[in-house]
NUKOL-553911 format. One record per atom (N, C-alpha, C): residue number from 1; atom name; z, y, x. Coordinates in steps of 0.2 Angstrom, whole numbers, plus 5000, padded with zeros to 4 digits. Example, Ala and Ser with C-alpha at 12.3 -4.5 7.8 and 13.67 -1.06 7.14 Angstrom:
NUKOL-553911
<seq:1	atom:N	zz:5039	yy:4972	xx:5066>
<seq:1	atom:CA	zz:5039	yy:4978	xx:5062>
<seq:1	atom:C	zz:5039	yy:4984	xx:5066>
<seq:2	atom:N	zz:5035	yy:4989	xx:5064>
<seq:2	atom:CA	zz:5036	yy:4995	xx:5068>
<seq:2	atom:C	zz:5039	yy:5000	xx:5064>
***
This chain:
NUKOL-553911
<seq:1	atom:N	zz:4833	yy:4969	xx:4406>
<seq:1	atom:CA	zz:4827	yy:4973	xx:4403>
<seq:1	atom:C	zz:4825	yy:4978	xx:4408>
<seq:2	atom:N	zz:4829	yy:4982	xx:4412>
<seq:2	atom:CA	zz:4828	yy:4987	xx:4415>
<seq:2	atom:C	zz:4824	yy:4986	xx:4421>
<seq:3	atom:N	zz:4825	yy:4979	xx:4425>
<seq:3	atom:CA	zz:4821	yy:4975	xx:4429>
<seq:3	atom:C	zz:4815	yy:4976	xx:4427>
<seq:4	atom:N	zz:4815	yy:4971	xx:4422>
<seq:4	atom:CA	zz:4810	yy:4970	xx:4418>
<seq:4	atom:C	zz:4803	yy:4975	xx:4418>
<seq:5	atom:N	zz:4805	yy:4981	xx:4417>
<seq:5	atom:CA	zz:4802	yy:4987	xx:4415>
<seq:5	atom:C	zz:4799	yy:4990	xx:4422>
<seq:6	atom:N	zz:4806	yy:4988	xx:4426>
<seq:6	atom:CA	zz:4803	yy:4993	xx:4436>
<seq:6	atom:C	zz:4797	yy:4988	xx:4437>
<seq:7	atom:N	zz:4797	yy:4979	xx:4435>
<seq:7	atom:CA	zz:4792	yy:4977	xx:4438>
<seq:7	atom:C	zz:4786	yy:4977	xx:4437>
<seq:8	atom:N	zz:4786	yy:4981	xx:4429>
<seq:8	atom:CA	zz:4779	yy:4981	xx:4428>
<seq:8	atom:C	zz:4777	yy:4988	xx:4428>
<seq:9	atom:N	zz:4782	yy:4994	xx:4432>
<seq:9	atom:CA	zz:4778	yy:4997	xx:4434>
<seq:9	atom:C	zz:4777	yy:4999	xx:4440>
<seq:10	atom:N	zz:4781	yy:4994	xx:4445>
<seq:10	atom:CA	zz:4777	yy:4992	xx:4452>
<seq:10	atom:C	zz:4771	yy:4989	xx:4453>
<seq:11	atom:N	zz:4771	yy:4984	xx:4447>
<seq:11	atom:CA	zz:4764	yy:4981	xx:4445>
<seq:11	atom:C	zz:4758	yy:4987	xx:4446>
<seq:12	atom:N	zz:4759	yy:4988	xx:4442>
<seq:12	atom:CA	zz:4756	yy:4994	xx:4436>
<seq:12	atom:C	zz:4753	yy:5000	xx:4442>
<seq:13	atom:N	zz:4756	yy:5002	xx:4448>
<seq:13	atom:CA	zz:4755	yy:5005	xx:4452>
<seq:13	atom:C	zz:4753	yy:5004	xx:4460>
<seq:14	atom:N	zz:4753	yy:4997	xx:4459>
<seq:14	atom:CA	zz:4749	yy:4994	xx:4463>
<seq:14	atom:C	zz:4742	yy:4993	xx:4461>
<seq:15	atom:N	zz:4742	yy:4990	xx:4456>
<seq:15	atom:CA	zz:4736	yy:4987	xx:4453>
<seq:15	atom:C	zz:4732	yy:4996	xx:4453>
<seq:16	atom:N	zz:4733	yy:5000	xx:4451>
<seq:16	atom:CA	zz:4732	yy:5007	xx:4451>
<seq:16	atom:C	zz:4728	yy:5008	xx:4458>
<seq:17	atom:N	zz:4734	yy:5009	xx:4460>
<seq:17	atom:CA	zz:4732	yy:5009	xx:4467>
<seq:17	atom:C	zz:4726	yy:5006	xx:4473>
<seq:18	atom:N	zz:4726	yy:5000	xx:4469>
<seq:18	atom:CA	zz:4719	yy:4995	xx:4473>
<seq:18	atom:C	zz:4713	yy:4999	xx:4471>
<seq:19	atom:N	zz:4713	yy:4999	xx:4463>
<seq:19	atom:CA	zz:4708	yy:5000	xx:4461>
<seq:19	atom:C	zz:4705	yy:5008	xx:4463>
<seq:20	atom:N	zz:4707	yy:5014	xx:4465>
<seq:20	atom:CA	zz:4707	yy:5019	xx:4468>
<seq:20	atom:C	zz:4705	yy:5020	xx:4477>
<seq:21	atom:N	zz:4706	yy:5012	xx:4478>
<seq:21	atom:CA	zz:4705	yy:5011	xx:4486>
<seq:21	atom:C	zz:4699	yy:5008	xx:4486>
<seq:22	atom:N	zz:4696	yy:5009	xx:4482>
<seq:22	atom:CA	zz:4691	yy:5003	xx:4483>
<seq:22	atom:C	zz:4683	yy:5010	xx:4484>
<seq:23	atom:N	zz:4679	yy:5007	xx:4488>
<seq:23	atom:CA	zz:4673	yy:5012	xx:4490>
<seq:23	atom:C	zz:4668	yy:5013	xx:4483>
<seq:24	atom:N	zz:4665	yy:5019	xx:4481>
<seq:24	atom:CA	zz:4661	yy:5019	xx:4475>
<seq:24	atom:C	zz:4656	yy:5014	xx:4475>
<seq:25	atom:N	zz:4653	yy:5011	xx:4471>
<seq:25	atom:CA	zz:4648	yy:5006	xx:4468>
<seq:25	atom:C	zz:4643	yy:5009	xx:4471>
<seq:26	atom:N	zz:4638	yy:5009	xx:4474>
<seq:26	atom:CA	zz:4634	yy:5010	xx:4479>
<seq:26	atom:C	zz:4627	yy:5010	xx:4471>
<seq:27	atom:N	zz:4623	yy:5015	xx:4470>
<seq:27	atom:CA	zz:4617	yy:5015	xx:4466>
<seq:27	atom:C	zz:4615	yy:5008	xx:4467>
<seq:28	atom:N	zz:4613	yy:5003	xx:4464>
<seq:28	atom:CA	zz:4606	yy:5000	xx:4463>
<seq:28	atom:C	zz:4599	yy:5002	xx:4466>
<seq:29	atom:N	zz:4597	yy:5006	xx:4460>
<seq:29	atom:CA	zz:4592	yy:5009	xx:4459>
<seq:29	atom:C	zz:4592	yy:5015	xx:4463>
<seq:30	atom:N	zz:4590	yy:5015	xx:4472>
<seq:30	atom:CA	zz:4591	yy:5021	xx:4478>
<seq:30	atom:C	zz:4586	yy:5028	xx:4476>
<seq:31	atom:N	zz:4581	yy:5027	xx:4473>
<seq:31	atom:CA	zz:4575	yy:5031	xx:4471>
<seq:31	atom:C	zz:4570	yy:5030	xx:4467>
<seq:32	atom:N	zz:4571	yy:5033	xx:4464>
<seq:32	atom:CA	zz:4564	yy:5033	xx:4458>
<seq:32	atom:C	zz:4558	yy:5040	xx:4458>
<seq:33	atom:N	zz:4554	yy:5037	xx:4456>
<seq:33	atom:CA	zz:4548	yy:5042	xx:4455>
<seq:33	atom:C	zz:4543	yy:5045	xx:4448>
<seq:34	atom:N	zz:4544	yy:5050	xx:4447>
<seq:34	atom:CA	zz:4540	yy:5051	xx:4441>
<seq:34	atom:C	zz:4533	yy:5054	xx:4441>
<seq:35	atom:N	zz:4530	yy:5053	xx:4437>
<seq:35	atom:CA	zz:4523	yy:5056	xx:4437>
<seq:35	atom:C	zz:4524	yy:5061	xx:4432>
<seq:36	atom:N	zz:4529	yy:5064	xx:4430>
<seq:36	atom:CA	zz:4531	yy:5070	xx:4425>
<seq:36	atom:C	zz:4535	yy:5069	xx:4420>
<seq:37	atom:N	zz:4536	yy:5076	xx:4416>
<seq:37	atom:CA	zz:4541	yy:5074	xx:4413>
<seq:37	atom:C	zz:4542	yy:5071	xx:4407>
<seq:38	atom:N	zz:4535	yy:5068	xx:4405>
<seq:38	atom:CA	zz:4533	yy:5063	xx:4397>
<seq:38	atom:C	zz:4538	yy:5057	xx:4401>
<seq:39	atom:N	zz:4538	yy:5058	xx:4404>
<seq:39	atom:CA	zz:4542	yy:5049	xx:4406>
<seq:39	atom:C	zz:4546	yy:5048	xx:4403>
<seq:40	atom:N	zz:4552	yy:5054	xx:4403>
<seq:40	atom:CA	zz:4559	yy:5053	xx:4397>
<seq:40	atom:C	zz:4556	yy:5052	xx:4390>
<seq:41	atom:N	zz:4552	yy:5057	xx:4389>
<seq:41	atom:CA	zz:4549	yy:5053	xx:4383>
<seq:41	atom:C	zz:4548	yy:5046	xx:4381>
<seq:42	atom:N	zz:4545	yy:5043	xx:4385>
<seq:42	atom:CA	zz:4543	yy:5036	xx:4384>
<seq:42	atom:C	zz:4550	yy:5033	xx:4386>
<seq:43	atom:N	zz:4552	yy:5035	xx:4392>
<seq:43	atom:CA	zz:4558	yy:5026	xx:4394>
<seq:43	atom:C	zz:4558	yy:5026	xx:4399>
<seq:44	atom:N	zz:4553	yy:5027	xx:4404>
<seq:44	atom:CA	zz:4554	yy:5023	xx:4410>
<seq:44	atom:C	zz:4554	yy:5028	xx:4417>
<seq:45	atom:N	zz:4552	yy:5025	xx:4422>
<seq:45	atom:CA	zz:4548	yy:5026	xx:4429>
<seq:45	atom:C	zz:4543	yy:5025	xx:4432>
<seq:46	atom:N	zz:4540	yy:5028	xx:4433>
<seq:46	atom:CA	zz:4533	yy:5027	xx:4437>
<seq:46	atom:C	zz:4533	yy:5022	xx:4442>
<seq:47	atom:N	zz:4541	yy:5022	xx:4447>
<seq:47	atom:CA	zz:4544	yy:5019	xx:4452>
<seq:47	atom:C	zz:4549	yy:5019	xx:4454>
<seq:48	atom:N	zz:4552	yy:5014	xx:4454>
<seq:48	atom:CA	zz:4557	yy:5013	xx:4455>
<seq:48	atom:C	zz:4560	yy:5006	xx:4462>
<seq:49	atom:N	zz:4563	yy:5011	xx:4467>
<seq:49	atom:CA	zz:4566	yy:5008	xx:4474>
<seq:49	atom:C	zz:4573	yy:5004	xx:4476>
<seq:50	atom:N	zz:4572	yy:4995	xx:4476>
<seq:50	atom:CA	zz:4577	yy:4992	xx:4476>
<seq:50	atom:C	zz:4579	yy:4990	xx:4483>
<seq:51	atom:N	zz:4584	yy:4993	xx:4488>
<seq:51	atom:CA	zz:4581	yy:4988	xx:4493>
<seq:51	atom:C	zz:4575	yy:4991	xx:4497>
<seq:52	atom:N	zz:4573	yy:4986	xx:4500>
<seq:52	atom:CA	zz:4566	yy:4988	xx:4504>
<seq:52	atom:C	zz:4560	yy:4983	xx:4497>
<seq:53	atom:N	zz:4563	yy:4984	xx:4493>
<seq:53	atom:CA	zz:4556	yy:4984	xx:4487>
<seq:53	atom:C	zz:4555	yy:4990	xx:4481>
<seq:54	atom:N	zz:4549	yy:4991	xx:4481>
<seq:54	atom:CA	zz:4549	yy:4995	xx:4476>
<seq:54	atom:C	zz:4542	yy:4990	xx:4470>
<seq:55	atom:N	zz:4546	yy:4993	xx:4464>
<seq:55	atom:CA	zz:4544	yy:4991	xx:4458>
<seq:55	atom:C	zz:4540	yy:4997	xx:4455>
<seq:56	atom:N	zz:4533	yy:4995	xx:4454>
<seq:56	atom:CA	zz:4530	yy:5000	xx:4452>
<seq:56	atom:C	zz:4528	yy:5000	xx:4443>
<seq:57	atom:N	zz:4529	yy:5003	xx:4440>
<seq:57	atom:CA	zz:4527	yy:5001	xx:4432>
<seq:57	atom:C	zz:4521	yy:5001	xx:4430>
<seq:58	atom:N	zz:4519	yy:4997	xx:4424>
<seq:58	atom:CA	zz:4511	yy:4995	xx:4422>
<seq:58	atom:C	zz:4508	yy:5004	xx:4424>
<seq:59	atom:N	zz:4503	yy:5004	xx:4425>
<seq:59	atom:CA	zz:4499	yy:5010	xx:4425>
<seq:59	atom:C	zz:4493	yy:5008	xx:4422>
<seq:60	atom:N	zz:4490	yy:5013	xx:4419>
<seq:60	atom:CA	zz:4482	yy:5010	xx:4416>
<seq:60	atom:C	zz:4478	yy:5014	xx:4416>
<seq:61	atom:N	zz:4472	yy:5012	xx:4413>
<seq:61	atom:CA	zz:4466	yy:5013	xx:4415>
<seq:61	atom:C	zz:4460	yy:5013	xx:4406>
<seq:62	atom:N	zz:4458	yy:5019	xx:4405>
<seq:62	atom:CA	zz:4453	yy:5018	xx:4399>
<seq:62	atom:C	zz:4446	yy:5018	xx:4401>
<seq:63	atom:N	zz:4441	yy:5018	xx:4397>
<seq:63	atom:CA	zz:4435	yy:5019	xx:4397>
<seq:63	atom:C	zz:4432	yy:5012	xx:4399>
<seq:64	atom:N	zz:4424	yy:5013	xx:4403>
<seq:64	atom:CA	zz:4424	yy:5005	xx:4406>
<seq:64	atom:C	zz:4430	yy:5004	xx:4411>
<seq:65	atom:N	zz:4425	yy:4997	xx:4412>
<seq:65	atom:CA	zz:4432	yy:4992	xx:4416>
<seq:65	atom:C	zz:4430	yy:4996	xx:4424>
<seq:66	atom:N	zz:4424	yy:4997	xx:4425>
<seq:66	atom:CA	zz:4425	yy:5002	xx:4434>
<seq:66	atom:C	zz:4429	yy:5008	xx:4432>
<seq:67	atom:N	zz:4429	yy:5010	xx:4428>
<seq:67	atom:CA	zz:4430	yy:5018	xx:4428>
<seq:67	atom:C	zz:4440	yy:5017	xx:4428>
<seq:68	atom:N	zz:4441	yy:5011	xx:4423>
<seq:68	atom:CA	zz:4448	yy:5009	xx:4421>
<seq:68	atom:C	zz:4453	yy:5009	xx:4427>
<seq:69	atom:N	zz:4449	yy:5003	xx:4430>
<seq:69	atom:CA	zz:4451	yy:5001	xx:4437>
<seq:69	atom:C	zz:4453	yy:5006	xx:4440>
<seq:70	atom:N	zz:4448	yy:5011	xx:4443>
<seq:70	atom:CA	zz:4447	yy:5016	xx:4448>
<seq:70	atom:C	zz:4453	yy:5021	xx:4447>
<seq:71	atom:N	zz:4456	yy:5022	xx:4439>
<seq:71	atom:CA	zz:4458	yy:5027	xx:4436>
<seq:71	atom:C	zz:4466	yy:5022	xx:4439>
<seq:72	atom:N	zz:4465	yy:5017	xx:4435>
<seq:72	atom:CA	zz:4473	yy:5014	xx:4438>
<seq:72	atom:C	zz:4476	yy:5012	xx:4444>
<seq:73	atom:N	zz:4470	yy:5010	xx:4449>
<seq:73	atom:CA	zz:4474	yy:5011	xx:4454>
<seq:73	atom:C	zz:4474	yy:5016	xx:4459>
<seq:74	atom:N	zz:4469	yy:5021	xx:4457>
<seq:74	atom:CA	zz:4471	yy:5029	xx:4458>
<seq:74	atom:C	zz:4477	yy:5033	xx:4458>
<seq:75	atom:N	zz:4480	yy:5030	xx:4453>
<seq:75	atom:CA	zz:4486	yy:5033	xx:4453>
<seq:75	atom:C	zz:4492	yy:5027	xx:4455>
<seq:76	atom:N	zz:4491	yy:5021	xx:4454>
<seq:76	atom:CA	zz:4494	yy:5019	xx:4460>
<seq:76	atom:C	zz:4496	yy:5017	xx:4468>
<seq:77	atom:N	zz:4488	yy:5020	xx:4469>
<seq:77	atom:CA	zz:4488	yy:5022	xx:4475>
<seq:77	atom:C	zz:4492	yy:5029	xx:4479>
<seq:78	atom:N	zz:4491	yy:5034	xx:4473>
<seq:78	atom:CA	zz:4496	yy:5039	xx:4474>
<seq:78	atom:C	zz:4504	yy:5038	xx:4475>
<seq:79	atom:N	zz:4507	yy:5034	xx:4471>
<seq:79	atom:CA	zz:4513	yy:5032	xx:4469>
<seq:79	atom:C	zz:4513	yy:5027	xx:4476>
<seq:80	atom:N	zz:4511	yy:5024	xx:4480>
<seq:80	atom:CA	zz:4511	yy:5020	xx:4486>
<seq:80	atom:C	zz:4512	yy:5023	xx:4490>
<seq:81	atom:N	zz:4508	yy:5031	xx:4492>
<seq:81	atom:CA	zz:4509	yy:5035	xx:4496>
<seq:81	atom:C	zz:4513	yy:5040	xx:4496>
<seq:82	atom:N	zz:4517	yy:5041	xx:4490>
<seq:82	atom:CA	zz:4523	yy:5044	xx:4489>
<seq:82	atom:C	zz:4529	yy:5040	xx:4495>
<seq:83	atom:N	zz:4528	yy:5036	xx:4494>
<seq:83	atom:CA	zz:4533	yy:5030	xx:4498>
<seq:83	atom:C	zz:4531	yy:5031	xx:4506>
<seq:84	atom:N	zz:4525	yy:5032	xx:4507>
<seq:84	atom:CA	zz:4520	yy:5030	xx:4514>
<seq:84	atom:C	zz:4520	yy:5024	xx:4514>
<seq:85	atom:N	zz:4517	yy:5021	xx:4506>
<seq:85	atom:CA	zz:4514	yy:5014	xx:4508>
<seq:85	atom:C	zz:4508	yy:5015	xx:4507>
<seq:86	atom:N	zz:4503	yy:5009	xx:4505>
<seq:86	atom:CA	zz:4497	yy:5006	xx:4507>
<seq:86	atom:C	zz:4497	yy:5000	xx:4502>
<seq:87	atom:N	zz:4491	yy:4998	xx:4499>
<seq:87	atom:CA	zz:4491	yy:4993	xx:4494>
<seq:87	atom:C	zz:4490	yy:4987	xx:4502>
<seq:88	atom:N	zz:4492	yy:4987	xx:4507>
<seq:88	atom:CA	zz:4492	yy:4981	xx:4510>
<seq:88	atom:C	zz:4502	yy:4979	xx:4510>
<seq:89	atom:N	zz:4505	yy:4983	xx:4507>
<seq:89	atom:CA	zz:4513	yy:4982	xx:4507>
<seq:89	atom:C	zz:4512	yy:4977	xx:4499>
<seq:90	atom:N	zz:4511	yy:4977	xx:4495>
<seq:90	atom:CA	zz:4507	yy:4977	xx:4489>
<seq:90	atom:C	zz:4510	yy:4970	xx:4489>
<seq:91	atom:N	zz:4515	yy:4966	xx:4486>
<seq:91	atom:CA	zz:4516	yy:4958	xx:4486>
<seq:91	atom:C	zz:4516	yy:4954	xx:4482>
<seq:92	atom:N	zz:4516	yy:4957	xx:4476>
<seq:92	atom:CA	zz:4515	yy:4954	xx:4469>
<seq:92	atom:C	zz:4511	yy:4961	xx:4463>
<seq:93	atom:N	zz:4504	yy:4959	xx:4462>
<seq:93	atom:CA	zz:4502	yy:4961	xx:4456>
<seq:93	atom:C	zz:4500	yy:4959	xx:4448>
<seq:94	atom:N	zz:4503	yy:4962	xx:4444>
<seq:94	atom:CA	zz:4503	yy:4959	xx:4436>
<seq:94	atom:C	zz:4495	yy:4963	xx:4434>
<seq:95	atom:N	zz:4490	yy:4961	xx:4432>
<seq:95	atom:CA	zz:4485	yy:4965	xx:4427>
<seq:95	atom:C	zz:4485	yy:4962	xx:4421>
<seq:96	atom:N	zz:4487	yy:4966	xx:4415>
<seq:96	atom:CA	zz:4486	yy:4964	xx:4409>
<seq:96	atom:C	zz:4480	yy:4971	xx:4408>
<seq:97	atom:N	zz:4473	yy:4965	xx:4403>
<seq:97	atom:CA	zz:4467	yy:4968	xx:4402>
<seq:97	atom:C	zz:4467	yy:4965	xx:4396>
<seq:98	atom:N	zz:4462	yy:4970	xx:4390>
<seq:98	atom:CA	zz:4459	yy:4970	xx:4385>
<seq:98	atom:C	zz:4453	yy:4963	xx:4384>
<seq:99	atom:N	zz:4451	yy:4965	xx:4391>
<seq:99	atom:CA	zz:4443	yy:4960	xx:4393>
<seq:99	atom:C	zz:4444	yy:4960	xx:4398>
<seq:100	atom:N	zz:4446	yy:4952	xx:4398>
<seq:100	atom:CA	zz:4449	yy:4949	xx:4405>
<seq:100	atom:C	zz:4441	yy:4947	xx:4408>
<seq:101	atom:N	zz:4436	yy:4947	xx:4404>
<seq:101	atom:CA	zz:4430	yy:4943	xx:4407>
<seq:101	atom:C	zz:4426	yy:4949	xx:4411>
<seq:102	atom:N	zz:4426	yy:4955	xx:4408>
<seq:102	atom:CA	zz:4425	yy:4963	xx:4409>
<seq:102	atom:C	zz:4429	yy:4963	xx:4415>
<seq:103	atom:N	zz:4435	yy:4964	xx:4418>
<seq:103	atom:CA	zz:4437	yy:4964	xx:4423>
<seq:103	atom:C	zz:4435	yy:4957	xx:4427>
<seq:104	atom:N	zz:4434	yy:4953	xx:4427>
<seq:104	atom:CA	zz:4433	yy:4947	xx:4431>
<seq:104	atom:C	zz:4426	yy:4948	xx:4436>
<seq:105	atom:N	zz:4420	yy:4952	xx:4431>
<seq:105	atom:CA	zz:4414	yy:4954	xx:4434>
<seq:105	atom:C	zz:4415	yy:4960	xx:4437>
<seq:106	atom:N	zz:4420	yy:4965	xx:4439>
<seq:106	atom:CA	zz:4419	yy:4969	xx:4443>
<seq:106	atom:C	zz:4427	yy:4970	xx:4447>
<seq:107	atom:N	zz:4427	yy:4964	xx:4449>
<seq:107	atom:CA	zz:4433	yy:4963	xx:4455>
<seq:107	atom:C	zz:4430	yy:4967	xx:4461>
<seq:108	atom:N	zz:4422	yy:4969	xx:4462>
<seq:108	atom:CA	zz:4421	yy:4974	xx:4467>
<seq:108	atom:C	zz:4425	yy:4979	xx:4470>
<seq:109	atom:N	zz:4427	yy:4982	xx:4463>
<seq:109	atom:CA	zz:4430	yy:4990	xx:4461>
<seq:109	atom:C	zz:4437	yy:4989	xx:4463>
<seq:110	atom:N	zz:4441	yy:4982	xx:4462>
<seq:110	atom:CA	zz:4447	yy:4982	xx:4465>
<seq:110	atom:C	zz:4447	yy:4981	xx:4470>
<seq:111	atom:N	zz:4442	yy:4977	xx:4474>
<seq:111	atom:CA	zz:4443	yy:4976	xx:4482>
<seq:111	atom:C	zz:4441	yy:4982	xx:4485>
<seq:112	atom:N	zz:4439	yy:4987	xx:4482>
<seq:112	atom:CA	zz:4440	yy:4996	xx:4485>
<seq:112	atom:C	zz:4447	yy:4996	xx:4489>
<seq:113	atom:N	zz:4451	yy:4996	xx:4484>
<seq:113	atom:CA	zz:4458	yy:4996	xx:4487>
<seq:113	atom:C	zz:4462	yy:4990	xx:4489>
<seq:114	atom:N	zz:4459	yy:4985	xx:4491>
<seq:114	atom:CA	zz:4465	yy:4979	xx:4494>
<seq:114	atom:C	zz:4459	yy:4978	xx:4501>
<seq:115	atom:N	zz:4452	yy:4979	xx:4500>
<seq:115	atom:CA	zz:4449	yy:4975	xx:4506>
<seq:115	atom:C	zz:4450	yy:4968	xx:4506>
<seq:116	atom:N	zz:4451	yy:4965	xx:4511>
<seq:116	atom:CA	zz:4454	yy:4957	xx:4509>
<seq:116	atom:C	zz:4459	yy:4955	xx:4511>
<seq:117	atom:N	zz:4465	yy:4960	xx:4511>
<seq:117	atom:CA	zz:4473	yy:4958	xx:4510>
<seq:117	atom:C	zz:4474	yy:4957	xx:4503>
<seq:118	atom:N	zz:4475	yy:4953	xx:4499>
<seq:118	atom:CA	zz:4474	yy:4953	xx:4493>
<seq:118	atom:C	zz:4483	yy:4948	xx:4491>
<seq:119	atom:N	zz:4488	yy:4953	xx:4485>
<seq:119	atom:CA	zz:4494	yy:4951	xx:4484>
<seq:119	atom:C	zz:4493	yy:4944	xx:4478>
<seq:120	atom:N	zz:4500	yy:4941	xx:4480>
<seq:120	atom:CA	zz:4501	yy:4935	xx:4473>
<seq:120	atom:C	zz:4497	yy:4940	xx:4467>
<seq:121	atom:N	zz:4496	yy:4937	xx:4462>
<seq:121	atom:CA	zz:4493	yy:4940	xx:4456>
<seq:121	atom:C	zz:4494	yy:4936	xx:4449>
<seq:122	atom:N	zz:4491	yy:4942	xx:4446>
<seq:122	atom:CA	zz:4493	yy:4937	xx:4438>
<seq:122	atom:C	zz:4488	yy:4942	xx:4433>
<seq:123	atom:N	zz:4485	yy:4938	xx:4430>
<seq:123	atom:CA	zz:4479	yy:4943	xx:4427>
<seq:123	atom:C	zz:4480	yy:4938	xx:4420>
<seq:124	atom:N	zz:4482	yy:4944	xx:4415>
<seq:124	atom:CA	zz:4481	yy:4941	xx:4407>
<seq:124	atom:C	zz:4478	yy:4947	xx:4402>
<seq:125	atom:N	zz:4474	yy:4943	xx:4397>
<seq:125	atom:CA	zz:4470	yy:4946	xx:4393>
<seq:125	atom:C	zz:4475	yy:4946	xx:4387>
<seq:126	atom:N	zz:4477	yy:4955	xx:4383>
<seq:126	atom:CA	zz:4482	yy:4955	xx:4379>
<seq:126	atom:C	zz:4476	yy:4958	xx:4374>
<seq:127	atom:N	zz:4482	yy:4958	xx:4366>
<seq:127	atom:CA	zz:4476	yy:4961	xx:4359>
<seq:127	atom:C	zz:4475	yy:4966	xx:4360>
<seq:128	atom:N	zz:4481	yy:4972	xx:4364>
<seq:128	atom:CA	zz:4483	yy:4979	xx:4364>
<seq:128	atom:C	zz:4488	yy:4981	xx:4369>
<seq:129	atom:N	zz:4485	yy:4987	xx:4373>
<seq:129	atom:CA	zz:4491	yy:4991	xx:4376>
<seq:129	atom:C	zz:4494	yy:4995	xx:4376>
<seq:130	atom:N	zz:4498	yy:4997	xx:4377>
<seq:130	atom:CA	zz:4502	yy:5005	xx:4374>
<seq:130	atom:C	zz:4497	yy:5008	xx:4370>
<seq:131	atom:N	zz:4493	yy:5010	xx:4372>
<seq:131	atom:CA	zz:4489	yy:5015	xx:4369>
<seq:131	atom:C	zz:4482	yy:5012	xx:4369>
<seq:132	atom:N	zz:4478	yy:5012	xx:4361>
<seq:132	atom:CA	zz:4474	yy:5005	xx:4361>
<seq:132	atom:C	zz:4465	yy:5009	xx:4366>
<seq:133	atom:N	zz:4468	yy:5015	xx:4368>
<seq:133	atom:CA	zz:4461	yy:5018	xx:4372>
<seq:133	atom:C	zz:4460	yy:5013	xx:4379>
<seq:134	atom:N	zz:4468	yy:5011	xx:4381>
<seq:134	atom:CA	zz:4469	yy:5010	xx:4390>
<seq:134	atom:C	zz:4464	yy:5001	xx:4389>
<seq:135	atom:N	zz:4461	yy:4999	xx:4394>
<seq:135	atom:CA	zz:4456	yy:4993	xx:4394>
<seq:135	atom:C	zz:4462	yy:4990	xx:4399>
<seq:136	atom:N	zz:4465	yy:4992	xx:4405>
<seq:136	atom:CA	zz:4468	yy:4991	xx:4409>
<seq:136	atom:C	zz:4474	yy:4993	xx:4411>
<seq:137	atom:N	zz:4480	yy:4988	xx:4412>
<seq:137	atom:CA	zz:4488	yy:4990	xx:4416>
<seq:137	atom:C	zz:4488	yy:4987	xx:4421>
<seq:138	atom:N	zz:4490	yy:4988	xx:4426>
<seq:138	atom:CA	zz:4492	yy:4985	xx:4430>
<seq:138	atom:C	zz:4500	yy:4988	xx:4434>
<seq:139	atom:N	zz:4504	yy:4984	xx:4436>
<seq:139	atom:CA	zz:4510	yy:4983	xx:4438>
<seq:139	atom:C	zz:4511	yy:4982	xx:4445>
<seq:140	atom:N	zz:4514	yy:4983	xx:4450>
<seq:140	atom:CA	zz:4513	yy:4981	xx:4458>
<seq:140	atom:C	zz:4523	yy:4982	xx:4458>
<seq:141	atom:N	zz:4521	yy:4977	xx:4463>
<seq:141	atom:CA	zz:4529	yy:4975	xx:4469>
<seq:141	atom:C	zz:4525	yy:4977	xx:4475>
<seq:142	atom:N	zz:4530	yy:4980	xx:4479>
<seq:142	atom:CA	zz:4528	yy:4983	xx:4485>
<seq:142	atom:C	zz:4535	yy:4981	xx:4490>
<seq:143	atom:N	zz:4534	yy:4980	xx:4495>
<seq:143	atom:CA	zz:4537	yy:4977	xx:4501>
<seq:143	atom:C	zz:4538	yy:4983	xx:4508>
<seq:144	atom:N	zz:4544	yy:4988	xx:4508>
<seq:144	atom:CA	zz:4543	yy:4991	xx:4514>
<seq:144	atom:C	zz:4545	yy:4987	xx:4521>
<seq:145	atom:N	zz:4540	yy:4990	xx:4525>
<seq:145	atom:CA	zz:4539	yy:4987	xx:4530>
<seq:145	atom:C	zz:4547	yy:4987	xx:4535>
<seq:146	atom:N	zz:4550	yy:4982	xx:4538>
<seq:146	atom:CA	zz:4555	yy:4984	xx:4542>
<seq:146	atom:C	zz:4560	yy:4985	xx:4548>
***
């Protein structure tokens, strides 16, 4: 029995032991960004850095559809430039709109900011978004350079 007893806490002290050798779990998530401190309010981040990707969260936009636009990726383009990106790093975009046809006639406004590097995309017309004033959200993946 006494055997018995020493080998489970050689076990026991080994196993210990591995476990305390091992290097800390390296974050995920390297960096994140807030646009203030309603955020914890709400849940999320503004931005968030995985890797050489960063995932940007819906942003929106109220009023008309130029003004929405203007308003949304204005501040995305802020949050690009936190990073020293450029909507040309820009490789996947999600827009969820109110009036999808309303944004469809004034793709001008958007190509203010891509020119004609323009990312994969996904454009959906929902009933409602977070807050029923916003016409426009959009969401970006970003790609840093390497």
């Amino acid at each position: 029995m006494k055997r018995i007893l020493i080998f489970f806490l050689l076990l026991a002290s080994v196993l210990v032991g591995a476990e305390s050798s091992q290097p800390p779990a390296v974050p995920l998530k390297t960096d994140k960004f807030r646009l203030g401190d309603w955020e914890d309010d709400i849940g999320y981040r503004q931005a968030v850095r995985v890797g050489n990707t960063l995932y940007i969260s819906g942003t929106v936009g109220s009023g008309d559809m130029p003004a929405a636009i203007r308003e949304a990726f204005g501040v995305l383009e802020k949050t690009l430039r936190h990073y020293g990106l450029t909507f040309q790093h820009v490789v996947k975009e999600n827009i969820y709109t109110t009036q999808l046809d309303v944004l469809k006639s004034n793709l001008a406004v958007r190509r203010e900011f891509y020119g004609k590097d323009f990312p994969a995309g996904t454009w959906v017309q929902v009933s409602r978004l977070y807050d029923p004033t916003h016409v426009i959200e959009v969401e970006l993946i970003a790609v840093f350079p390497e």
